[in-house]
C-alpha positions in Angstrom: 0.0 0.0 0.0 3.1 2.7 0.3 3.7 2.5 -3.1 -0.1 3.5 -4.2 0.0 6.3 -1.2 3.1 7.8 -2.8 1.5 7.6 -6.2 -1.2 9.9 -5.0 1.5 12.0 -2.9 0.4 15.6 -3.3 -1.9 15.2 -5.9 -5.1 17.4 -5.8 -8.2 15.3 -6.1 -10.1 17.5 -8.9 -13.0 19.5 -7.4 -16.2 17.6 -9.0 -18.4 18.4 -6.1 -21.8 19.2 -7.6 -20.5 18.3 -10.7 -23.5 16.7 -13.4 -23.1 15.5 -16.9 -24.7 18.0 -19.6 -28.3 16.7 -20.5 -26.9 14.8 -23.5 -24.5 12.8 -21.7 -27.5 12.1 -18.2 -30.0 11.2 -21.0 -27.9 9.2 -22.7 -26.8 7.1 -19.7 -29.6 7.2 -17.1 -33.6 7.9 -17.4 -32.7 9.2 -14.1 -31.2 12.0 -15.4 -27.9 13.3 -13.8 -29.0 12.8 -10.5 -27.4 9.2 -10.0 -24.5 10.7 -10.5 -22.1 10.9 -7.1 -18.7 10.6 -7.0 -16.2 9.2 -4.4 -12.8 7.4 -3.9 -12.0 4.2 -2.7 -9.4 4.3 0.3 -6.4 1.9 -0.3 -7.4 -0.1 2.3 -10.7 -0.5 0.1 -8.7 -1.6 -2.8 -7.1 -4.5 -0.8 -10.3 -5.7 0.0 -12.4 -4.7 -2.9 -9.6 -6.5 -5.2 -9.6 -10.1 -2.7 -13.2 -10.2 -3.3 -13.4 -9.7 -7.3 -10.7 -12.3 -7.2 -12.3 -15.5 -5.4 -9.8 -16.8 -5.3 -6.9 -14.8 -6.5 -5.0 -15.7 -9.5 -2.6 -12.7 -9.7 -0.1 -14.7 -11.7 -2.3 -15.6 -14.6 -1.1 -13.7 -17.7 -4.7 -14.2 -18.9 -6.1 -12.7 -16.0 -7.1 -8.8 -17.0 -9.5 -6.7 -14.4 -11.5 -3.9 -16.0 -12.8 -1.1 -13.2 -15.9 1.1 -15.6 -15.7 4.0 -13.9 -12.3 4.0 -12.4 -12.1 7.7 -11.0 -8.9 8.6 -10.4 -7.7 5.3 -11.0 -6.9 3.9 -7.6 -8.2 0.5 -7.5 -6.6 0.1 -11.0 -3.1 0.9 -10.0 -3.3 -0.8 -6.6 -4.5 -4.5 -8.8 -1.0 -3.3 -11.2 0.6 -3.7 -8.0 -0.2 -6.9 -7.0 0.7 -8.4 -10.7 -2.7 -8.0 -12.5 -3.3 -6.7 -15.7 -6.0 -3.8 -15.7 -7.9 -1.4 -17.4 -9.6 1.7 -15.8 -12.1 3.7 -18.1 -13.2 7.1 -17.1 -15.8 9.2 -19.0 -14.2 12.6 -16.7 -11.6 14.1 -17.8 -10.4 15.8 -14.9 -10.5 12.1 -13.3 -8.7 10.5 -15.9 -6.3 12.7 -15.9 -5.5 12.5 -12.3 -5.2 9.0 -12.9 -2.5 9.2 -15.3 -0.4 11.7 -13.2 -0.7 8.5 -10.6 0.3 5.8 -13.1 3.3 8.1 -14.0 4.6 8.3 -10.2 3.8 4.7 -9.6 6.9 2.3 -8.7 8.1 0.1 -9.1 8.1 0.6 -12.7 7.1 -2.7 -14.2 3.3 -2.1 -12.4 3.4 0.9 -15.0 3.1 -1.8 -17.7 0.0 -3.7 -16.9 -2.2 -0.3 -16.6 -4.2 0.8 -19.2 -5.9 4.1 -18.8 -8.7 5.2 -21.2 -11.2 8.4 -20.9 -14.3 6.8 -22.9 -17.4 5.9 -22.7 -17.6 2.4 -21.5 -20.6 1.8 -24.0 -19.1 2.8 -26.9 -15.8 0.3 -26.0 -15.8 -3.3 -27.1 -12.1 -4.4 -27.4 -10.8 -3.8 -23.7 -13.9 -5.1 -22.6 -13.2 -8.3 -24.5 -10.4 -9.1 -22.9 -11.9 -8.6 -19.6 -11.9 -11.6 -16.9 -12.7 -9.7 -14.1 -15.1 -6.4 -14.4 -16.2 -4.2 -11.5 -18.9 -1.1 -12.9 -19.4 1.8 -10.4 
């Protein structure tokens, strides 16, 4: 878990309070509207145990193994799996998020973790090859 603290290390989490999709993107998405959207971030202690239950039981050292997180945030979750030897993808339709992400990913160490993340700022929906080699997919 130090080396996902230090990735995150003086990073500003982007200020998204109150922050709603325009009416394209809510109607597209939800018949809600933008009201189901809320945003939040997983601790890392969350990611420890968020990640052991996704993999019951854990096979870390399959090469075949890849965990997709739709709607990955600032990519937390994503790095912390990189970590432990999994191969993931984070997608993020917020920009601001994504981005965040990717400033993590850069700091993250040891380098060879760098590898096995994938970040992408898309729309999930409109994705079908990283799904495709998904074995493992958590939507939030």
């Amino acid at each position: 878990l130090d080396h996902l603290s230090a990735a995150y290390e003086g990073l500003t989490q982007p200020d998204l309070e109150g922050w709603h999709p325009d009416d394209q993107l809510a109607a597209r998405f939800s018949a809600r509207g933008s009201e189901q959207w809320a945003y939040g971030e997983i601790t890392d202690d969350g990611c420890a145990w968020l990640l052991e239950v996704i993999l019951d039981p854990p096979s870390y050292s399959d090469a075949d193994e890849v965990f997709i997180d739709i709607g990955s945030g600032a990519g937390r979750l994503v790095l912390f799996a990189a970590l432990t030897g999994l191969r993931s993808v984070g997608l993020e339709i917020v920009p601001a998020r994504h981005a965040l992400a990717v400033q993590a990913r850069e700091r993250l160490k040891p380098l060879p973790a760098r590898a096995l993340v994938e970040l992408l700022c898309h729309d999930a929906l409109a994705l079908t090859e990283p799904l495709a080699q998904a074995t493992r997919v958590l939507c939030n």
